[in-house]
C-alpha positions in Angstrom: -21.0 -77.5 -31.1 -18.4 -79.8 -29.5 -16.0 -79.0 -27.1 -12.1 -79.6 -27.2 -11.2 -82.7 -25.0 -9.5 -81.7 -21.2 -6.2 -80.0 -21.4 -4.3 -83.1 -20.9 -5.4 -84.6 -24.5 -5.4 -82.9 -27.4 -7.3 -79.7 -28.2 -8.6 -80.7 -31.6 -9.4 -83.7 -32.8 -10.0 -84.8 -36.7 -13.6 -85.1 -36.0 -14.2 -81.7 -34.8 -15.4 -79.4 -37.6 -13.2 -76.9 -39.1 -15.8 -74.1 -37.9 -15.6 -75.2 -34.2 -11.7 -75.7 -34.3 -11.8 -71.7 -35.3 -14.8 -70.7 -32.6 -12.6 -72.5 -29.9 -9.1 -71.8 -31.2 -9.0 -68.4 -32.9 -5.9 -68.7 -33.6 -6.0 -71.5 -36.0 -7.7 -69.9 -38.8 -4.1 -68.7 -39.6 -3.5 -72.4 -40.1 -6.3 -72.9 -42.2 -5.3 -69.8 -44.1 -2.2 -71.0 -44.7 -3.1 -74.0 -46.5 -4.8 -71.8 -49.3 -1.2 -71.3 -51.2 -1.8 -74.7 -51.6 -4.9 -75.6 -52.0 -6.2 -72.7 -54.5 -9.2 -72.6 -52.1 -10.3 -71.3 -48.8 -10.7 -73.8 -46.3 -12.4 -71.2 -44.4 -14.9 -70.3 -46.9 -15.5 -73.9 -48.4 -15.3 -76.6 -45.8 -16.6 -74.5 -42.4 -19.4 -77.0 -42.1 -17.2 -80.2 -42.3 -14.7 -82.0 -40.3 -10.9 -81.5 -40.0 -10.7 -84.8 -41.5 -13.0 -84.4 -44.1 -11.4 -80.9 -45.3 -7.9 -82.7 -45.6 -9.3 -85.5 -47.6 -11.3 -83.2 -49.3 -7.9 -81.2 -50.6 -5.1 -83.9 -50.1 -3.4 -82.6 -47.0 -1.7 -84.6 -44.5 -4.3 -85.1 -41.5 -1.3 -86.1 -39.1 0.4 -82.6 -40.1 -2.8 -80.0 -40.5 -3.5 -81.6 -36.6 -0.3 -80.8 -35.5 0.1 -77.5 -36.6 -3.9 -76.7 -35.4 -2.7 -78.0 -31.6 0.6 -76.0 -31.8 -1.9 -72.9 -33.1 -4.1 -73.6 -30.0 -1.2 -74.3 -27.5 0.1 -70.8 -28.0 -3.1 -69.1 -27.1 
């Protein structure tokens, strides 16, 4: 599993896969959630296994946007 980067850097990175973004952010699965209105799908349930990049790519969501609101998730923890 891979760590976030130090506090000084970003928390998530668009490499890191969408299941370890959740195990080390909890609260970003409400992100991920979020995007099902649309998507039609559950990120959660569909793309666990691949990376935050991937998954956007996969459903054609902004990567720039989906990481910022995953590091504002994570900031508020």
């Amino acid at each position: 599993m891979k760590t976030p980067p130090e506090a000084s850097g970003p928390r998530i990175s668009a490499d890191m896969q969408v299941m370890d973004v959740i195990y080390c952010h909890r609260s970003t699965e409400a992100v991920f959630k979020a995007y099902e209105d649309e998507t039609g799908h559950c990120i959660c349930c569909e793309a666990l296994f691949e990376s935050v990049r991937d998954a956007a790519a996969r459903y054609g969501l902004d990567l720039e946007l989906m990481l910022q609101r995953l590091e504002q998730a994570a900031a508020s923890e």
